[in-house]
Residue frames as qw, qx, qy, qz and C-alpha x, y, z in Angstrom:
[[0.944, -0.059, -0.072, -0.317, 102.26, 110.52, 113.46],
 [0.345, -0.761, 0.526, 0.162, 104.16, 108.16, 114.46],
 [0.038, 0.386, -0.784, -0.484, 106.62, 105.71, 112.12],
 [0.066, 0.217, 0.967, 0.114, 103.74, 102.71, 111.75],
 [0.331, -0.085, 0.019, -0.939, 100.58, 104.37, 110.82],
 [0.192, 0.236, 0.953, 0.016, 97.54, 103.03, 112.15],
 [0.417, 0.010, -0.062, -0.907, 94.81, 103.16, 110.06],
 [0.456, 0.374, 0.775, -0.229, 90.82, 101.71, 110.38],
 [0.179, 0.111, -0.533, -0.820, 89.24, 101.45, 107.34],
 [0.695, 0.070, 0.398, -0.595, 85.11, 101.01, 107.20],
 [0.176, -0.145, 0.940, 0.253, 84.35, 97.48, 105.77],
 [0.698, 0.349, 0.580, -0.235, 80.76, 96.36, 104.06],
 [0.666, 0.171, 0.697, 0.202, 79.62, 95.33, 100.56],
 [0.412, 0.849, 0.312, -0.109, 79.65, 98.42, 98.67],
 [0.715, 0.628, 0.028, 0.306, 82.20, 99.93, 95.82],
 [0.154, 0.880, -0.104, 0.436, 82.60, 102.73, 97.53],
 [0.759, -0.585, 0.283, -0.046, 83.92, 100.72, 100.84],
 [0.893, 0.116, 0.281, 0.333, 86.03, 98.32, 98.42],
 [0.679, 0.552, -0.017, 0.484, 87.98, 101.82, 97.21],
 [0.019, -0.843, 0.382, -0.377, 88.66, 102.91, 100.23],
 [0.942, -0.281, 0.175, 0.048, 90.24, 100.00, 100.87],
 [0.665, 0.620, -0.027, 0.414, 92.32, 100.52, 97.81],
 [0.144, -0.906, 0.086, -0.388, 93.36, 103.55, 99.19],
 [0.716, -0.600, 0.319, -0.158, 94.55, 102.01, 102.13],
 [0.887, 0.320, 0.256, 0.214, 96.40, 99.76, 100.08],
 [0.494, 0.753, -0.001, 0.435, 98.28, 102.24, 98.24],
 [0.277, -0.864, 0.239, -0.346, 99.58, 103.82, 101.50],
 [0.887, -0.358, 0.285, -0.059, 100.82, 100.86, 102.63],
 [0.759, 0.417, 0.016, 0.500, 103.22, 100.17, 99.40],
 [0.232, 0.803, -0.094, 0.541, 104.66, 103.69, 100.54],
 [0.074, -0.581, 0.481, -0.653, 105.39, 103.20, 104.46],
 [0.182, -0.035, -0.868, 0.460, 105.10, 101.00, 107.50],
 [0.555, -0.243, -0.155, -0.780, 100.79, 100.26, 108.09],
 [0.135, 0.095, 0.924, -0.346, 98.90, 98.51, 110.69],
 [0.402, -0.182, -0.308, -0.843, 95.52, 98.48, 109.12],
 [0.054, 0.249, 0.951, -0.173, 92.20, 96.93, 110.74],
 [0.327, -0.247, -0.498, -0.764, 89.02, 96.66, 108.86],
 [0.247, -0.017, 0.468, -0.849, 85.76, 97.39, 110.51],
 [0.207, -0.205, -0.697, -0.656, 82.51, 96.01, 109.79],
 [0.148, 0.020, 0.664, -0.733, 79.94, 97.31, 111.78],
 [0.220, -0.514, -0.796, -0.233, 76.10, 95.51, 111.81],
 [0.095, -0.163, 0.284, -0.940, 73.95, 98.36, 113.03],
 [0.252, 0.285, 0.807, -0.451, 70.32, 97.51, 115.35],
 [0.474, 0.535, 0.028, -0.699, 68.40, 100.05, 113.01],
 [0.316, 0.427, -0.627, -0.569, 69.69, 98.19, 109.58],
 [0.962, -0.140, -0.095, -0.216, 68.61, 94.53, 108.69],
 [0.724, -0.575, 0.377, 0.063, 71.26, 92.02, 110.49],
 [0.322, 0.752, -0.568, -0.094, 74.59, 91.20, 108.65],
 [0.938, -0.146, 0.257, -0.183, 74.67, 87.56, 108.53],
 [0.846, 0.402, 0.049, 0.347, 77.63, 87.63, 106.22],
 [0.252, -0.890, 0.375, -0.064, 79.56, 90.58, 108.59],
 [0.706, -0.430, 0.544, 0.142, 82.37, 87.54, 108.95],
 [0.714, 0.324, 0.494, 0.375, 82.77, 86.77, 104.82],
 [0.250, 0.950, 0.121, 0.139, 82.87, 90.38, 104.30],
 [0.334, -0.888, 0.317, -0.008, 85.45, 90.95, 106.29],
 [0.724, -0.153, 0.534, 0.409, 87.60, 87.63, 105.28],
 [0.672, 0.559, 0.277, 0.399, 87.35, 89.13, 101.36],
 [0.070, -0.980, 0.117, -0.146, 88.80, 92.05, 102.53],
 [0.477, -0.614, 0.575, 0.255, 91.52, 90.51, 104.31],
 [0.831, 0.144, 0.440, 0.307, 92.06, 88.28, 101.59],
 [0.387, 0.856, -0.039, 0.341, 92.38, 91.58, 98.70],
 [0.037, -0.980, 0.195, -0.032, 94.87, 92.86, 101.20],
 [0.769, -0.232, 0.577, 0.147, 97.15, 89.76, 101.75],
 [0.677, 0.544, 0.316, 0.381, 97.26, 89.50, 97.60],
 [0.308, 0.891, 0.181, 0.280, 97.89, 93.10, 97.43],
 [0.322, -0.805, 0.389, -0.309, 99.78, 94.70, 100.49],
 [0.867, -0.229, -0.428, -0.114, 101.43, 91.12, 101.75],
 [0.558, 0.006, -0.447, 0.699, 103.01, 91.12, 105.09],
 [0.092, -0.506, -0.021, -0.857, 101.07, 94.28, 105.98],
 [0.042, -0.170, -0.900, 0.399, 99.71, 93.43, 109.75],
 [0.530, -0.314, -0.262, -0.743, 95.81, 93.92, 109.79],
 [0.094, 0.119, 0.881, -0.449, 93.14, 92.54, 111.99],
 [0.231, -0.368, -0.672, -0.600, 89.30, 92.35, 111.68],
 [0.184, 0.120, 0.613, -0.759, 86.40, 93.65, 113.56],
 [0.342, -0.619, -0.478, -0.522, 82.62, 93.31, 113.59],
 [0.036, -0.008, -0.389, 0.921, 81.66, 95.77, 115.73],
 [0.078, -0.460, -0.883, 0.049, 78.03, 96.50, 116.97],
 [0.189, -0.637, -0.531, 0.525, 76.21, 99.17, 117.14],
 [0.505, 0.836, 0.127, -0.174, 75.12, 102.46, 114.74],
 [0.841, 0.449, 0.055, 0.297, 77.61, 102.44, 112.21],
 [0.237, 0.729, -0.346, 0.541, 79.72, 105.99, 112.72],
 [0.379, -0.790, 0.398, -0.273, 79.66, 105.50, 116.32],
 [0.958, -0.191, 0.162, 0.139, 80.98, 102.18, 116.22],
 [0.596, 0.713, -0.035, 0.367, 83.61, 103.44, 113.72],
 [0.172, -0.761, 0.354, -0.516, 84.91, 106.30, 115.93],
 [0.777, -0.569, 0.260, -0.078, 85.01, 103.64, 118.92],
 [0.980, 0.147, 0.125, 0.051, 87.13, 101.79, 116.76],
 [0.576, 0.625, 0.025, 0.526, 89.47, 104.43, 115.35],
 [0.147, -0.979, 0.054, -0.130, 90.07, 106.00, 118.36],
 [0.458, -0.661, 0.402, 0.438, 93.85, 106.38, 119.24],
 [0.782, 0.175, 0.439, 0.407, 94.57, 105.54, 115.40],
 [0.219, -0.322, 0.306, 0.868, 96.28, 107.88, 113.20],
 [0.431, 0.171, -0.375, -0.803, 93.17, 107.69, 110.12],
 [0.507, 0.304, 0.668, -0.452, 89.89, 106.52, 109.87],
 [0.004, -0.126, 0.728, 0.674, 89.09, 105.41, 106.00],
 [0.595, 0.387, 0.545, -0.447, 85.54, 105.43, 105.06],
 [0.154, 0.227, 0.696, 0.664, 84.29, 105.23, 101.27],
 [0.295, 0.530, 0.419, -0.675, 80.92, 107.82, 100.33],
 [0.430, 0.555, 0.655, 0.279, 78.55, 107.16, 97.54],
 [0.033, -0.411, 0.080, 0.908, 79.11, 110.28, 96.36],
 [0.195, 0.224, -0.429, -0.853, 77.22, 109.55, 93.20],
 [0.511, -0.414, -0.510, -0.554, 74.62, 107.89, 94.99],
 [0.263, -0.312, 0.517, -0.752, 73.87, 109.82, 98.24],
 [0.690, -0.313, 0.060, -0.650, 70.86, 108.12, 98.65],
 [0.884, -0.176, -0.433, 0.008, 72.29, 104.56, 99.27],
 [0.228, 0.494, -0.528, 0.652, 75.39, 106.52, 101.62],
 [0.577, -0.738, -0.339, -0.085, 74.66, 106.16, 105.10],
 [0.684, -0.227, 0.036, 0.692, 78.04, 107.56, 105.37],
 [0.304, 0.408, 0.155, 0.847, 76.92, 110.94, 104.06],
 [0.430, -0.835, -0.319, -0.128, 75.41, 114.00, 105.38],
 [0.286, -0.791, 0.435, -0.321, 77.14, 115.60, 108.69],
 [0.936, -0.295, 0.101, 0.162, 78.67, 111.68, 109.45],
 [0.588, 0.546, -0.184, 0.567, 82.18, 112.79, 107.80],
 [0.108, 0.601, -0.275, 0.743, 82.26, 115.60, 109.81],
 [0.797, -0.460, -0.003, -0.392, 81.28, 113.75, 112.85],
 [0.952, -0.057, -0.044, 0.298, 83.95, 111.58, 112.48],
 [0.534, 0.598, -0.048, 0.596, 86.16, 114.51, 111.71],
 [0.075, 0.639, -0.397, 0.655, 85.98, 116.16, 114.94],
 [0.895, -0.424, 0.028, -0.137, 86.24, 113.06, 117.16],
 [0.696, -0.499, 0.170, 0.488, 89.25, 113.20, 119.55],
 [0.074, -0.679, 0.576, 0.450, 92.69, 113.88, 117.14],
 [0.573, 0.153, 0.763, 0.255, 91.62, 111.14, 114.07],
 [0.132, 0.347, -0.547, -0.751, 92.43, 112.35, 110.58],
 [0.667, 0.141, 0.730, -0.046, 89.68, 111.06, 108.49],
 [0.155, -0.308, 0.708, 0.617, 89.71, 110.15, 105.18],
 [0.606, 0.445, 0.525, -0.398, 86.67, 110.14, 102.93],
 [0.223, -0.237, 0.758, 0.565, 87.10, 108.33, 99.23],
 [0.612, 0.309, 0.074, -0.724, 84.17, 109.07, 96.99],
 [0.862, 0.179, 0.460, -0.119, 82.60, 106.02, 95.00],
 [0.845, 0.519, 0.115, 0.057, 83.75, 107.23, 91.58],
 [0.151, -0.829, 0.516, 0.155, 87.81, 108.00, 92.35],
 [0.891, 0.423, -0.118, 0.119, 90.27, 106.85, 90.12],
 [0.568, -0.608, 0.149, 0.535, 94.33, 107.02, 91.28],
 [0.553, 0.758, -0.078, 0.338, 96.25, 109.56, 89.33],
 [0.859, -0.142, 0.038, 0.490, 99.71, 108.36, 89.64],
 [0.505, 0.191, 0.182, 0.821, 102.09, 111.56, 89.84],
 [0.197, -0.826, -0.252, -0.465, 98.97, 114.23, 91.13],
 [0.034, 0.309, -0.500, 0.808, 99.69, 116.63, 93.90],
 [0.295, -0.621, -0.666, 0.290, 98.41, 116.58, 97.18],
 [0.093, 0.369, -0.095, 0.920, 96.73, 119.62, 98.05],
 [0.212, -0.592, -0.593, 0.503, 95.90, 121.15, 101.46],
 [0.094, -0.923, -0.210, -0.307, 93.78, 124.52, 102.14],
 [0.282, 0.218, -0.353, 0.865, 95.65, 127.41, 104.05],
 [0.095, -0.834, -0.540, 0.058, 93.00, 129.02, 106.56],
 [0.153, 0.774, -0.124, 0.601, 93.56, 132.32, 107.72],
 [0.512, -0.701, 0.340, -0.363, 94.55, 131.04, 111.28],
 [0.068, 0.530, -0.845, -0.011, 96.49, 128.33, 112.47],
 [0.860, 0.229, 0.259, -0.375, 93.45, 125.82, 112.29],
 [0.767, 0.591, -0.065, -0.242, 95.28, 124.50, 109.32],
 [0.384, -0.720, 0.532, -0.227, 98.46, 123.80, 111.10],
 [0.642, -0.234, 0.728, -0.062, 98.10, 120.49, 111.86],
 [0.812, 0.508, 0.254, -0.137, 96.28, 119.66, 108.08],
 [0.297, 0.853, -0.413, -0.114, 99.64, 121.14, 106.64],
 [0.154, -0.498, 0.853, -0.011, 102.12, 118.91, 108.32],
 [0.691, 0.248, 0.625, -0.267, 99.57, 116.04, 107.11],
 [0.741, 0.663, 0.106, -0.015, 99.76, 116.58, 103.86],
 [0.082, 0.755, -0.649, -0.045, 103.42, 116.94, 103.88],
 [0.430, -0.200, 0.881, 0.009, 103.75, 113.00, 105.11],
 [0.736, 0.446, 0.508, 0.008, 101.11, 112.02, 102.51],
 [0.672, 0.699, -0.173, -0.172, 103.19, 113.81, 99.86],
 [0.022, 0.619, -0.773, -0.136, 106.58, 112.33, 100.68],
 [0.603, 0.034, 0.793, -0.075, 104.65, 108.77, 100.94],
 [0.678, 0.636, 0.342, -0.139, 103.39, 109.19, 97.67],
 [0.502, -0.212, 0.313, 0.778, 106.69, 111.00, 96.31],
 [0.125, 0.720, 0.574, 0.371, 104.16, 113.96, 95.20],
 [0.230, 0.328, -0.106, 0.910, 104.38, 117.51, 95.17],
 [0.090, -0.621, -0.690, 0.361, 102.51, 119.60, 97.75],
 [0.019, 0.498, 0.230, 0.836, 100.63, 122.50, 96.53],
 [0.031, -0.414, -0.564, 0.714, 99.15, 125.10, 99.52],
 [0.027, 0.567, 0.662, 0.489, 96.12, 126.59, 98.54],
 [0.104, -0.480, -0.565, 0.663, 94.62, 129.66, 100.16],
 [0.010, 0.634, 0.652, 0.416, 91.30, 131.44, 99.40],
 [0.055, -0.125, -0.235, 0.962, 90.73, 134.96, 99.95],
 [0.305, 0.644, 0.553, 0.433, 88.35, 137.44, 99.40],
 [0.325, 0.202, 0.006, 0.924, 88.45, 140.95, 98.55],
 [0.424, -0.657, -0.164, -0.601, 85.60, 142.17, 100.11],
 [0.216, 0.103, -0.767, 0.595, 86.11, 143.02, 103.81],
 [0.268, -0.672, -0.690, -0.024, 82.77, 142.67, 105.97],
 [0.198, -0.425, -0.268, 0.841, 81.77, 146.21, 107.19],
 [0.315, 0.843, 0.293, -0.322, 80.67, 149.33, 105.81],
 [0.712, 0.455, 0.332, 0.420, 81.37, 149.49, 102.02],
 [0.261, 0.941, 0.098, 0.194, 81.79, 152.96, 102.15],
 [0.259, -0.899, 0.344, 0.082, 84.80, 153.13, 104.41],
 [0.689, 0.535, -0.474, -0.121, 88.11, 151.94, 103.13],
 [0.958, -0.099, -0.197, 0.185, 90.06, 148.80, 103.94],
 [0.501, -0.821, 0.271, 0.043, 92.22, 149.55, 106.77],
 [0.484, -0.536, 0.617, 0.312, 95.08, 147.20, 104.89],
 [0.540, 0.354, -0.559, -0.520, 95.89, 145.64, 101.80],
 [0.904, -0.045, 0.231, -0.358, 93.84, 142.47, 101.50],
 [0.762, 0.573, -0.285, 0.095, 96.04, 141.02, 98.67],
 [0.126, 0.749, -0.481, 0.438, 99.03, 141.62, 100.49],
 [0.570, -0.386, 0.588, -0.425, 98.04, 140.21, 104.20],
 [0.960, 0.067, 0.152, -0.227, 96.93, 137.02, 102.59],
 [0.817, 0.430, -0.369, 0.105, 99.86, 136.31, 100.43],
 [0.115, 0.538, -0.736, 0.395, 102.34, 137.03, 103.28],
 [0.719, -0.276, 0.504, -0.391, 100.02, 134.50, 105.24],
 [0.898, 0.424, -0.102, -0.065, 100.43, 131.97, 102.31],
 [0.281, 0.854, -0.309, 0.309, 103.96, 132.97, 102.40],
 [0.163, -0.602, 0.649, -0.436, 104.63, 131.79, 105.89],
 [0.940, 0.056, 0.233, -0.243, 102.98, 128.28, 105.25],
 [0.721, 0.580, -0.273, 0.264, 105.23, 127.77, 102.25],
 [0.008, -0.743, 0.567, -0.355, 108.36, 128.91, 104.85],
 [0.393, -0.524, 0.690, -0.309, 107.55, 126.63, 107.15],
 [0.947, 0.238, 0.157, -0.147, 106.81, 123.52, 104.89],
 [0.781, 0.529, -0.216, 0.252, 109.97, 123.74, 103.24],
 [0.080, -0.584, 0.655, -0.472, 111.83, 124.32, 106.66],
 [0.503, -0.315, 0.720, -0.359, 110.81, 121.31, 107.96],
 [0.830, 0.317, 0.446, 0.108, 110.57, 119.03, 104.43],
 [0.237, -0.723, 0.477, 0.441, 113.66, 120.28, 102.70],
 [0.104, 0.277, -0.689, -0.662, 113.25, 118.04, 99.79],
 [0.527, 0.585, 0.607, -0.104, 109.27, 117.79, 99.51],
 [0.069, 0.142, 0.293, 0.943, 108.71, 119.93, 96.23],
 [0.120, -0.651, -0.404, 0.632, 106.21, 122.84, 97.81],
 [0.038, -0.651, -0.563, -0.508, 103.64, 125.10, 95.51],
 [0.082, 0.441, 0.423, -0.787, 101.58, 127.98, 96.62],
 [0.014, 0.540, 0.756, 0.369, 98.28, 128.93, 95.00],
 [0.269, 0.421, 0.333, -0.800, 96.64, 132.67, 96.29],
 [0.057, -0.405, -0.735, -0.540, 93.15, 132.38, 94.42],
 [0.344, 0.173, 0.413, -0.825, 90.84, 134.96, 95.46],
 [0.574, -0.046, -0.525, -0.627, 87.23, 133.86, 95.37],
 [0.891, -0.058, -0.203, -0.402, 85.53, 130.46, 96.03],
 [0.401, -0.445, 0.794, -0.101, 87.88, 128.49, 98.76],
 [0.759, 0.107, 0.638, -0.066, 86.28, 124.85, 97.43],
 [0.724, 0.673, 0.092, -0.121, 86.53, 125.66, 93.91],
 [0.049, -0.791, 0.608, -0.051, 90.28, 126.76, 94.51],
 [0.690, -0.300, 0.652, -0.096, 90.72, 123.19, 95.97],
 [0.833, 0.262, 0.465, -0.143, 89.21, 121.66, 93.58],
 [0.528, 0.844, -0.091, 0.010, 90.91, 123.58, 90.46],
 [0.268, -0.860, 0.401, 0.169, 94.60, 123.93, 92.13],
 [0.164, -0.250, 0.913, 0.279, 95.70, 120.51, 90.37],
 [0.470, 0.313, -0.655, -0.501, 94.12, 119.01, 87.49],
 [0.866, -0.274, -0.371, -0.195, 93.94, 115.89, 88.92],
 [0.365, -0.598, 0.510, -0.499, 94.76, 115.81, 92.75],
 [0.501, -0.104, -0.856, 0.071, 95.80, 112.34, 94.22],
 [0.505, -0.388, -0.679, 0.365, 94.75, 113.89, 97.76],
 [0.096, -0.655, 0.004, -0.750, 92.75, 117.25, 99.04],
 [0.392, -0.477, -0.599, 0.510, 93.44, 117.77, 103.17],
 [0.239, -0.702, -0.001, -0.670, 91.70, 120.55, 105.30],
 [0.250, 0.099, -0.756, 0.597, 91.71, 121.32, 108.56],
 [0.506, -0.551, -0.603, -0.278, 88.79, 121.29, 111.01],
 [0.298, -0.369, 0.591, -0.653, 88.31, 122.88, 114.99],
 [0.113, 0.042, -0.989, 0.088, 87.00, 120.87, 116.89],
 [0.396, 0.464, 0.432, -0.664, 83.75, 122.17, 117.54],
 [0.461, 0.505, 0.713, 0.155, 83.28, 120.90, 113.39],
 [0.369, 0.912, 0.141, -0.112, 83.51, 124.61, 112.04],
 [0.729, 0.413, 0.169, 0.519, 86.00, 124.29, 109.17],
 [0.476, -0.546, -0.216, 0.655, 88.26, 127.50, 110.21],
 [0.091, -0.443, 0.375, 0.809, 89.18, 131.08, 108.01],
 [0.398, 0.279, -0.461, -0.742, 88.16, 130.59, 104.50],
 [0.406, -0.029, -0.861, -0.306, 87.44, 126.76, 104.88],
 [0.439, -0.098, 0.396, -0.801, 84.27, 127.09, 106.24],
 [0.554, -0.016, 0.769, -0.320, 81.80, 124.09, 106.86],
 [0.704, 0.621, 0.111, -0.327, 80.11, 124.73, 103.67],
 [0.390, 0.632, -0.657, -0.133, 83.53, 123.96, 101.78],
 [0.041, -0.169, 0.984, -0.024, 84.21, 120.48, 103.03],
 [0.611, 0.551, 0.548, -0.151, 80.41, 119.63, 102.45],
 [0.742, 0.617, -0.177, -0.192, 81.11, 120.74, 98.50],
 [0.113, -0.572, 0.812, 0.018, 84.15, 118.84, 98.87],
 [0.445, 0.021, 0.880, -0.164, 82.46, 115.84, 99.79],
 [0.698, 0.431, 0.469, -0.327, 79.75, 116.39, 97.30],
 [0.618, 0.752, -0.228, 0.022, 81.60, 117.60, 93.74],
 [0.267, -0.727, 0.632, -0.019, 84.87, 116.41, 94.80],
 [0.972, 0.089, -0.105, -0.190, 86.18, 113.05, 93.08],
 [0.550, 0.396, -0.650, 0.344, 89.09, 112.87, 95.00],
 [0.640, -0.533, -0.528, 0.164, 89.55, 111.76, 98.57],
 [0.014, 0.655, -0.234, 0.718, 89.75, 114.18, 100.92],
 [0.552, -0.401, -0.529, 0.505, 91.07, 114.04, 104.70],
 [0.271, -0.756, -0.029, -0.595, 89.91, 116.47, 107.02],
 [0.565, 0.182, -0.511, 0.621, 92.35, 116.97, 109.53],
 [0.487, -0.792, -0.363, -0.053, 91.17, 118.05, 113.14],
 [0.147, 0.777, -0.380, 0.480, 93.63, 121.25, 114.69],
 [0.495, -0.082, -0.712, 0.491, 95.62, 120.67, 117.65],
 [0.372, -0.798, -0.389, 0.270, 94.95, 122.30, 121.09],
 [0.497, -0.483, 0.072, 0.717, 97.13, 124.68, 120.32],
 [0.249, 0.339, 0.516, 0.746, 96.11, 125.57, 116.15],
 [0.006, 0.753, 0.635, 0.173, 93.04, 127.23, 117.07],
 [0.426, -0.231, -0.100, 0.869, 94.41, 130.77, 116.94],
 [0.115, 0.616, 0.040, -0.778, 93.19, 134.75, 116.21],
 [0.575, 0.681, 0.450, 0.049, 91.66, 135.13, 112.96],
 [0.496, 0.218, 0.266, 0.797, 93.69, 136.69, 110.17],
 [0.130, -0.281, -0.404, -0.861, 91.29, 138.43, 108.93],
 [0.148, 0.417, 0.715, -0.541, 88.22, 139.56, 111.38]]
């Protein structure tokens, strides 16, 4: 990314909108931000007659908080994610908030995350209603088993030096190889993964020399892994193809439990043209 991050962050009248603002916020104390807040009035919803006071209390929390920080304001038209996405597009992160602990008022849940996640090359960021900062957690990213995960890695390296937070790497296995039980595993499973772990770690710490840099092999349950690897995570990235299927171990189903049991924010990082390589493991 490059030295000024820009990020959009969604704007309306709920909690969960007002901590990922926060969020935003916090990033800003740590590095050079251009934020601009979004509020989009969708045809389907009733009309936002107050779209223009939302958006001034927003600027106003960030002025107190962040001051000097450039921002701008939008009310934007039209269904909500796509207006988003129009909004966010060249920007480095997109910041929504998701009622996690009350889907039914979200219109920001469902498959809209991951909609947003594999539009163009925007990182997006999705802060559940009930997150709390924990000041001094690690950031942790998934390993796939391909280079899908690439791009999510060097991401979570810049959010841990902005944060001055360790990075833990995380990679889920499992020990069962698809096929026919009866014949044996052509390699050691154990083995192939860790040396794939192995070469994440290498190159994180060859190209962040003084992040401090973790590794986690956890056979089993990829989302649970996530979720367990730190106590209390300040920040959980994955990576994404673009075609929306979460890559190797982090498969679609894991960033949906992410989003749903997850009470930290998680960015879901979209591979480059180049990440979307051979499966480790076939």
């Amino acid at each position: 990314m490059s030295e000024e991050w820009s990020i959009v962050v969604g704007i309306d009248e709920e909690p969960a909108s007002r901590l990922a603002l926060d969020w935003a916020i916090d990033l800003a104390h740590g590095r050079p931000v251009r934020l601009r807040l979004v509020h989009a009035v969708d045809v389907l919803m009733p009309e936002s007659a107050d779209a223009e006071r939302i958006l001034a209390e927003a600027a106003h929390r960030v002025e107190e908080t962040a001051p000097g920080c450039p921002m701008d304001t939008v009310v934007a038209d039209g269904p909500i994610p796509d207006a988003l996405l129009r909004h966010a597009e060249g920007a480095d992160l997109l910041v929504i908030g998701s009622h996690r602990t009350r889907r039914w008022r979200s219109i920001l849940t469902g498959d809209v995350p991951g909609r947003m996640a594999r539009a163009e090359r925007c990182a997006v960021v999705v802060v559940p209603d009930d997150w709390a900062p924990h000041p001094g957690g690690d950031v942790v990213v998934g390993v796939a088993d391909d280079d899908s995960s690439r791009e999510a890695i060097e991401r979570a390296a810049e959010f841990a030096e902005v944060d001055g937070a360790a990075l833990r790497l995380v990679h889920g296995w499992s020990p069962i190889l698809p096929g026919d039980p009866a014949l044996p595993p052509p390699v050691d499973l154990e083995t192939l993964h860790r040396d794939r772990l192995d070469d994440a770690l290498d190159a994180v710490r060859g190209g962040h020399p003084d992040l401090r840099v973790h590794g986690a092999l956890l056979p089993g349950d990829a989302a649970h892994g996530l979720i367990q690897a730190s106590r209390t995570p300040e920040l959980i990235v994955v990576g994404s193809h673009r075609h929306g299927v979460l890559a190797g171990a982090l498969l679609g189903s894991v960033a949906r439990r992410l989003l749903r049991e997850s009470r930290t924010p998680l960015c879901i990082v979209p591979a480059g043209p180049d990440d979307a390589g051979a499966a480790l493991v076939r």
